[in-house]
N, C-alpha and C positions, 0 to 999 in steps of 0.2 A: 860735353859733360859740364854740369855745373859745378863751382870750384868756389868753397867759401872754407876759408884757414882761421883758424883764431888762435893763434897761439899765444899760449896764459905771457901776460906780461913780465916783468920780474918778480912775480909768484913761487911757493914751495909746491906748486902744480904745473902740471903742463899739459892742453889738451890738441888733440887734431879733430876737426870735423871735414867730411866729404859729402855731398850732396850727386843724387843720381835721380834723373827721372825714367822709369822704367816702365812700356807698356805692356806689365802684368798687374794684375790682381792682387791686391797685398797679401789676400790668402795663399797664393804661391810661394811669394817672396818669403814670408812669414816662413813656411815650410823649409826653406831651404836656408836659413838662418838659423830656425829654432832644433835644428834634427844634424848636430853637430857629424854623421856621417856626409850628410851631403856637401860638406865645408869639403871633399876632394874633388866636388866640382867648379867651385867656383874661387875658392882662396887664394890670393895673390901668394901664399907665399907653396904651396903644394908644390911649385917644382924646383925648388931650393936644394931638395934632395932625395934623386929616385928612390933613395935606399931609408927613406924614411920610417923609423920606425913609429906605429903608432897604437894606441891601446883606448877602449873608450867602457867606460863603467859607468856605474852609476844607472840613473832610469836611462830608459831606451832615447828616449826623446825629451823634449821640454826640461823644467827645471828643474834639478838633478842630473842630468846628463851631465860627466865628465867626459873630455879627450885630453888624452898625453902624449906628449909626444918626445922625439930623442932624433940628432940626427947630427951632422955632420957641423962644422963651424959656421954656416950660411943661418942652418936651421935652427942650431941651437935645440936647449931642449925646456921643456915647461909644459902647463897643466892648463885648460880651460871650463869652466862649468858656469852651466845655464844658471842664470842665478833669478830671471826674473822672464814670467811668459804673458805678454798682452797680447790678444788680437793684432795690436799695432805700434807694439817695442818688445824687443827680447833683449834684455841684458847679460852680458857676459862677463864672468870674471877670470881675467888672464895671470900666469905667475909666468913669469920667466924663470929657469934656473941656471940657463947658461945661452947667451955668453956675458952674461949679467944676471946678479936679483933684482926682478921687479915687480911691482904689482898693479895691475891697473883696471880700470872697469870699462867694457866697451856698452854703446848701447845703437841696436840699431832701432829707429822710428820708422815708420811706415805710413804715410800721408798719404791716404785716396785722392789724386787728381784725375779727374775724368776719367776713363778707361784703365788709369795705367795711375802708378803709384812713385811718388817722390820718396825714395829712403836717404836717409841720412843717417851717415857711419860715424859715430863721433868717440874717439877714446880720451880716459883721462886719467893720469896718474901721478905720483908723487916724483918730485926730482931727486934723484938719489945722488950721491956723489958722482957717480958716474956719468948721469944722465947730465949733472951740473958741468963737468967736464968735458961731455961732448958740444953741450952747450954753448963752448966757448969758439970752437969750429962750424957746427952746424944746428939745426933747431931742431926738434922733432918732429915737428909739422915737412919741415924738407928732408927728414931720415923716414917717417911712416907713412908720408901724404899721399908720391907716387903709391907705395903699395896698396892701398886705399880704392886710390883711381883705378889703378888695374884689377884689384879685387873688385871693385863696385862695375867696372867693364864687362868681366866676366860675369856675375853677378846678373847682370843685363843680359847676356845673351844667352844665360842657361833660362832665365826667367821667360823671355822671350818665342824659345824654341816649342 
């Protein structure tokens, strides 16, 4: 897995990026990015907890597409929507509601390399008291990076299959 971190410096932002090369077609990967049900096949964070509640409105697919979610102190609970559909970026806008507020924009890219496709998962959001807080212990990039890699893992072998 390729591994490039950038975490914002001492900025009122902070962002994580993950890089993956995957021998799919962006057209796939796309699909499974952009069609917020298929995020319970491959999201680092889906077994956080069995008992997860989830709810999804909005358009079926693409931009308007919401998922919400609700779930135990792991899961926490918060809203996502498609906010932005290219061929080869889908952006996402995330709200956390618990076990924090926060707000952040993910975007994934999709770079055709030969057969198979380089994505790059990159979030970025504002440092909120909390976030400034955790800060002081750990970074975000080392709190959301592994999930990342796991999620862009998975990712890979649903893409793959």
């Amino acid at each position: 897995m390729d591994h490039a971190a950038y975490p914002a410096a001492m900025g009122d932002t902070y962002e994580v990026v993950r890089t993956e090369t995957i021998d799919a077609p962006s057209a796939v990967i796309h699909e499974l990015v952009v069609d917020l049900h298929e995020w319970t096949r491959w999201s680092p964070w889906e077994d956080l907890d069995p008992d997860l509640r989830r709810t999804y409105s909005g358009a079926d697919r693409s931009t308007g597409a919401v998922y919400e979610w609700s779930g135990n102190r792991k899961a926490g609970q918060g809203r996502m929507e498609v906010t932005g559909d290219e061929p080869l970026e889908v952006t996402v806008a995330i709200t956390f509601l618990k076990p924090f507020k926060s707000a952040s924009v993910a975007t994934f890219v999709l770079e055709p390399v030969g057969s198979g496709t380089r994505v790059t998962w990159r979030i970025v959001g504002p440092k909120t008291l909390a976030t400034k807080v955790m800060g002081i212990f750990t970074s975000m990039d080392k709190l959301i990076g592994p999930d990342f890699e796991k999620g862009l893992a998975r990712l890979k072998a649903t893409a793959e299959t």
